[in-house]
N, C-alpha and C positions, 0 to 999 in steps of 0.2 A: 500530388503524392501524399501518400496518409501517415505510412510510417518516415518518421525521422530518426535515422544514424544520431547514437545517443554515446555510444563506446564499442569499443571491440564485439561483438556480435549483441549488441544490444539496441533495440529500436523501443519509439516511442508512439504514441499515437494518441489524440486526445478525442473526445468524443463528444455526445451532445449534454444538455446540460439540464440534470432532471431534479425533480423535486422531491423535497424529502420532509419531515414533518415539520409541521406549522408553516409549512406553505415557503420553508428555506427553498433555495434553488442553489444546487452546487453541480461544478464541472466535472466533468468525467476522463481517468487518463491509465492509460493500458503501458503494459512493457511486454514486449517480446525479445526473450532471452535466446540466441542461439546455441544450443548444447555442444559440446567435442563431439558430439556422436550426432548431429546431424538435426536431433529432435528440439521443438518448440516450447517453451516455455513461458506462457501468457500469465504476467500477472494482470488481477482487475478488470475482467476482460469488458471494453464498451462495447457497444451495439456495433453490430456486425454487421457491413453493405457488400454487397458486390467486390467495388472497387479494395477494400480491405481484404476480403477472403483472398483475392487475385494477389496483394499484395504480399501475404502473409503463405501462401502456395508458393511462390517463388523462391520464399526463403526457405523452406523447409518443412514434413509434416508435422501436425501440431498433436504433442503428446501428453500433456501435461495443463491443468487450466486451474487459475490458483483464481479462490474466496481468499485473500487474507483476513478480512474480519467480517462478523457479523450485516454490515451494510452492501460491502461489495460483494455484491451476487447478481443484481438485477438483470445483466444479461449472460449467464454463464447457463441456461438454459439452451438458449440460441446459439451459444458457440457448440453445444454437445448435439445440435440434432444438427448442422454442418458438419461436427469431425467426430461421430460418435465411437472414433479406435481410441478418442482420446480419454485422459482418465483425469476424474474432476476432484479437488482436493479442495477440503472445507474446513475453516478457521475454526476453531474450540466451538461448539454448542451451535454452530450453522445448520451441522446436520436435522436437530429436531427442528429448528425453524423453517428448513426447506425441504420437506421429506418426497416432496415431488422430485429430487433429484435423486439418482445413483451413488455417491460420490464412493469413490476406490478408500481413500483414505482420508483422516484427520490428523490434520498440521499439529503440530510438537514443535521442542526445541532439538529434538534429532534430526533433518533432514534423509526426504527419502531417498533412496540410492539411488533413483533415475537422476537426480542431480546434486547429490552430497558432495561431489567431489568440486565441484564449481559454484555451488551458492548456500552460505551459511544462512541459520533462520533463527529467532527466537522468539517467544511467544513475550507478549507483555499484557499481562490481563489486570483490566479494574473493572468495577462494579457497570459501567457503562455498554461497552462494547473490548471482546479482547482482539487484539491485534496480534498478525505473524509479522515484525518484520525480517529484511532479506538483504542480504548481501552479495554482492555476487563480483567476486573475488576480480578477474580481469581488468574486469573496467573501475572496480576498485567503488562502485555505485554502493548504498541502500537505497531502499521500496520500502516506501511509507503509507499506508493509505491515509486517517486522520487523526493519530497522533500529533501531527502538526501541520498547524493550518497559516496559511499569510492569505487574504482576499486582500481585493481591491478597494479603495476607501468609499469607493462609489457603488458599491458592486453593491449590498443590499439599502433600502430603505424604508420610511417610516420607520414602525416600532422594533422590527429587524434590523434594523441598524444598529440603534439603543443596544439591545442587545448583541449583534455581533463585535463591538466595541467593548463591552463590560467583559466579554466570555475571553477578548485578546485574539477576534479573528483577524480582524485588521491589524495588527501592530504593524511595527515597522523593519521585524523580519519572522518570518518562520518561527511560531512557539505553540507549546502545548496550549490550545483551550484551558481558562480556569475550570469548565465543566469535568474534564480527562484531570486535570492535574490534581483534583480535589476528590478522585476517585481513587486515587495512589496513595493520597498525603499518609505516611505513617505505614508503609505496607512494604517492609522490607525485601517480599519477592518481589515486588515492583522494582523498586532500587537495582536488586541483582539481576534484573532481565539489561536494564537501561546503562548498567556499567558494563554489559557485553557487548552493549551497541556502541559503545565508547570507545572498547579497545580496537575498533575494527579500525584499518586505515582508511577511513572514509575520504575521497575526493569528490565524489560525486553526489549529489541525492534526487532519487525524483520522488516527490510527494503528488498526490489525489490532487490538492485545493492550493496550490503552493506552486510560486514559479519554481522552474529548476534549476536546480545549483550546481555549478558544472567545474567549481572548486573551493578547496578552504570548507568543505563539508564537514570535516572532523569535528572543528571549531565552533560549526554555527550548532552541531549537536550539544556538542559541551555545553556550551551559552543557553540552547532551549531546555536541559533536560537539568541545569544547573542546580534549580531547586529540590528535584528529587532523589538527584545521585547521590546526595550526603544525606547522612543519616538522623533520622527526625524523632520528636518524642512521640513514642507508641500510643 
């Protein structure tokens, strides 16, 4: 089985594991949202097989396919010429980088009416790459892609390592990269995006590069985003 039961109509699925610049290699992890009305809700969508499209039919047709930022898109191509009814929605500034796609619409902190009423969103933008993330109200989850990252201590080596150590990929739970955090420092609508994410009652989290946390999520937000929620000299 590919998709894994993650909360009330919420599935998980992880994907292959590809490369990204300077030869990183990170893991790939999709969520499909079941809608009140029946329709699909793919964030991050990983590469698409057989046995998935099978899995993901079952549950219901796929209407909705989420870029939350800049990085996640690689295969959101492939999910559109499998479900082309569906309509593809692109993180801030994706669109001029992927103009080979169609997308319906660009992600905001309004969420669109095919699913406002079931999963809140906001945008959190630095100099880097900006991120939507999501909430989705039921199962009480946020959708992270890499605003925070936890890898394995083994997981890169050589001079990759060095450096995923130094940036805080590895710690010892879920936290912002100093690359992202150093993107924020001093950036008030930063701050305001990340105290929205605060107030949500989070129990859940699934993050991109990060195991998942299936409670006490509030908390380890608090704890990761600690340093930018208060306010800093301009």
């Amino acid at each position: 089985m590919t998709l894994i039961p993650f909360g009330p109509d919420l599935w998980i699925a992880d994907g292959p594991v590809v490369e990204a610049a300077a030869g990183f290699h990170y893991p790939t992890r999709m969520v499909l949202v079941r809608l009140e009305s029946g329709d699909l809700f793919v964030w991050s969508p990983v590469r698409i097989s057989h046995a998935l499209q099978a899995e993901v039919d079952a549950i219901g047709p796929v209407r909705h396919l989420i870029a939350p930022n800049g990085l996640h898109h690689v295969f959101l191509a492939d999910w559109l010429a499998v479900y082309p009814q569906a309509r593809a929605h692109a993180a801030p500034g994706l669109r001029q980088k992927r103009p080979d796609i169609a997308f319906a619409t660009d992600l905001g902190d309004v969420a669109d009416e095919g699913w406002s009423d079931e999963i809140e969103q906001v945008v959190v933008a630095n100099r880097i790459t900006t991120e939507v993330v999501f909430f989705h109200r039921r199962s009480r989850t946020v959708l992270i892609t890499d605003l925070l990252q936890q890898f394995p201590s083994n997981w890169f080596s050589g001079w990759r390592a060095a450096v995923a150590w130094m940036d805080g990929m590895i710690a010892s739970e879920p936290c912002m990269p100093a690359k992202f955090r150093l993107a924020f420092l001093g950036r008030p609508a930063g701050r305001t995006a990340l105290s929205r994410i605060l107030a949500w009652p989070t129990d859940k989290i699934v993050m991109a590069h990060a195991p998942l946390v299936e409670r006490g999520g509030r908390a380890l937000l608090s704890r990761a985003f600690a340093r930018l929620s208060e306010p800093a000299g301009e």
